[in-house]
Structures are given as structure tokens and as C-alpha cells.
N, C-alpha and C positions, 0 to 999 in steps of 0.2 A: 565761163571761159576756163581753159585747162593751164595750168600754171607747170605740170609736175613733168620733172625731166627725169628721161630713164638711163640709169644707169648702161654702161653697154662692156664696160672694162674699167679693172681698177689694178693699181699696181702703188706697192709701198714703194718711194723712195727714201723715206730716210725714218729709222726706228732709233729714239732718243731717249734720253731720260726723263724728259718734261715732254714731249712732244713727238708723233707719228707724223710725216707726211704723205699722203695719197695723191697719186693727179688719177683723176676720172676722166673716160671720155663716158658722155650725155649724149643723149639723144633729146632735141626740145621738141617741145610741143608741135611746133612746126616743121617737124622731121631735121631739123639742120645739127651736125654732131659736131660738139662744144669739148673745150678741154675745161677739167675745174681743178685746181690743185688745191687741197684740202687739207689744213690743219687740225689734227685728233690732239684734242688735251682733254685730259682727266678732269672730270667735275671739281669744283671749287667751291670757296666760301671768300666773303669779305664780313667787314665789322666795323657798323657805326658806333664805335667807344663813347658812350658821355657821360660825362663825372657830374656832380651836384651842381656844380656851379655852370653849368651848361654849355662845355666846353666840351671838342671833341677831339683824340687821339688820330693823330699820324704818325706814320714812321716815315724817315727819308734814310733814304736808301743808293746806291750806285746802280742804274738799270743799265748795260749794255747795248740794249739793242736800240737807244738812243743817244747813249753815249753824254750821261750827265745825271744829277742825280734829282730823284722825285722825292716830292710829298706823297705817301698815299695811306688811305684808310689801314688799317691793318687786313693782310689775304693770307690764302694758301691753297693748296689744292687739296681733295678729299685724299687719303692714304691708306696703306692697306693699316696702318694703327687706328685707324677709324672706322672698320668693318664696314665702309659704303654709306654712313653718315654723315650728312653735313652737317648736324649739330653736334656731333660730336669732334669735328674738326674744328668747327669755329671755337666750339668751351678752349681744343687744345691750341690752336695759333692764338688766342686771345692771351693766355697763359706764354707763351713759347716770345711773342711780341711785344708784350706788356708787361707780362707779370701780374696783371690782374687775373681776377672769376669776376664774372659776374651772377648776382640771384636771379636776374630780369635778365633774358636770352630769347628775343621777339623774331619770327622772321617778319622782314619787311617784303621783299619781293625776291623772281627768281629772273634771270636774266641773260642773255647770248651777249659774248663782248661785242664779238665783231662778225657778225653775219655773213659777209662776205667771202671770207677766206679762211673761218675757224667755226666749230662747235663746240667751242667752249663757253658751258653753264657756270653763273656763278649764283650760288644762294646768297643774298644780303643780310645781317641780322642787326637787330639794334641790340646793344648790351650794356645795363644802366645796373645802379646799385651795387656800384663796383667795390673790391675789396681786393688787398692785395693776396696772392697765389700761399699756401699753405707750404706747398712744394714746386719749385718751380722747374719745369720740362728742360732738356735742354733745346738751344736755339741749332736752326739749319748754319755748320759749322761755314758755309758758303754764303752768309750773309752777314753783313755788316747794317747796323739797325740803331738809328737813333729815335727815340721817341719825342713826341713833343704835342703839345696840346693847343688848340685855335679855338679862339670865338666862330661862330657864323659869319660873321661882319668881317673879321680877318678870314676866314677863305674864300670869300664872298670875293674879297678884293685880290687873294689869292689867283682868283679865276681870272680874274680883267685884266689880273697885268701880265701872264701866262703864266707865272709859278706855279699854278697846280694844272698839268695836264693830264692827268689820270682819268680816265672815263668813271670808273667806280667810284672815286673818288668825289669829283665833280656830281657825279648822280647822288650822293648822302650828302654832299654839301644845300642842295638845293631840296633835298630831303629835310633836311633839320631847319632849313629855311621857312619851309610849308608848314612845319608842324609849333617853330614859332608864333609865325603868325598866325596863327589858329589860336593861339594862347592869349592873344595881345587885347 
């Protein structure tokens, strides 16, 4: 079965500092022309932080376009200071978020937020054997950044009562969940 829809016209409407939008009109499979409004963002990185004691790094933050403030892993997008590396963005938001390095810098997986209406990849990485930053980056002067540190079992619970609604977030929560119990 043919799944793939063809392009027929595309036009920018809105060019951002985070974000392009496109609306497509498609042609499907079954000849029928579809409009797709398309969110273009820059490759990315998030960071599963865990320190010795097997705890793991959030930052909460003021998110706007929900209007209240999250938990989430530590992120950022790839930037031209990272020459098209995600590993070298994650070393610098790890630093820039935290204030750690880590020795141990693992990818764990690579991933689409939201398929729907965005092509936005994010690389995961786990980053253990932490130590704090020798030099520390400066922070995106547009964010406000508290850090804080959670058990499994505290975002676990996190999750159930809706305090943590982050998708990437929620996705290394149930990560570090898996790989406990592997341990047990």
C-alpha cells in the first residue's frame, strides 16, 4: 500500500527564531489535495542527568505556550556553536543548565516530538559521572532556570498526578524506570 503524499506547493508563512512554518498543499495517495501546515525546527538534544545516588536532573522553567511552569529534563536545540553536532550540544546545554560535564555521555535514542504538525528530532543522551563545569557557558539570557533533582518513584508520581507533562521528559522517566529494574 502506498502511504507517500506528494508535495504540489509550499509557501513559508512565518520565518522565526526557533521556528519556520510552511503550509503544504499534498496530493494523497488517493489523488485527494490536503493542506499540512508544518512546523521546521532545528535539530535538538535532551539529557538524562543522573548523579550517584540515582537521582535525576530537571529544570523548571516558565513555558508560554502553555502558560505555567514545567519540569523537564534538561534540552536545547543543535546551534551554529555546535557545528551540527548533537553531542556537542548536549556536553554545551549540560553545562549551560547545570553546571555539570559529564565523563559518561551515552546516546540513548533519537526521536520526532510530535509527528503531526512538526519535524522536530531530538537526540536523548544519558550523562552520568558527573562533575562540576571547570568553566561555566553562559545561560540563554531568555530563560529562567531552576534545577532540581528527583528519584524515579518521585517522577513516577510526578507523572500520575500531571506535574510532569513533558513528552521527553516523561519518555527518560520511564527510561530510568526500565533500566532500574533491570538492576533489581
Amino acid at each position: 500500500m502506498n502511504f507517500k503524499e506528494v508535495p504540489v506547493s509550499c509557501k513559508n508563512v512565518f520565518h522565526g527564531h526557533l521556528i519556520d512554518v510552511e503550509v503544504e498543499q499534498v496530493k494523497t495517495p488517493a489523488g485527494q489535495l490536503a493542506q499540512r501546515e508544518i512546523v521546521r525546527h532545528a535539530k535538538a538534544v535532551c539529557l538524562l542527568v543522573v548523579n550517584k545516588e540515582g537521582q535525576f536532573a530537571v529544570v523548571k522553567q516558565w513555558r508560554e505556550p502553555i502558560a505555567t511552569t514545567t519540569l523537564e529534563i534538561p534540552a536545547g536545540k543543535v546551534d551554529e556553536r555546535d557545528g551540527g553536532s548533537s553531542l556537542h550540544a548536549a556536553q554545551r546545554e549540560l553545562n549551560e543548565e547545570t553546571r555539570l560535564s559529564a565523563k559518561q555521555l551515552t546516546r540513548i535514542c533519537g526521536f520526532h516530538s510530535s509527528v503531526g504538525f512538526s519535524d522536530e528530532y531530538l537526540t536523548m543522551y544519558l550523562a552520568t559521572d558527573l562533575s562540576p563545569v571547570k568553566k561555566q557557558l553562559p545561560q540563554d539570557p531568555d530563560e529562567q532556570l531552576s534545577l532540581q533533582w528527583l528519584t524515579v518513584e518521585q517522577g513516577l508520581q510526578m507523572i500520575d498526578s500531571g506535574q510532569v507533562t513533558d513528552a521527553k521528559t516523561i519518555m527518560a522517566i520511564y527510561y530510568l524506570k526500565g533500566h532500574c529494574d533491570e538492576q533489581r
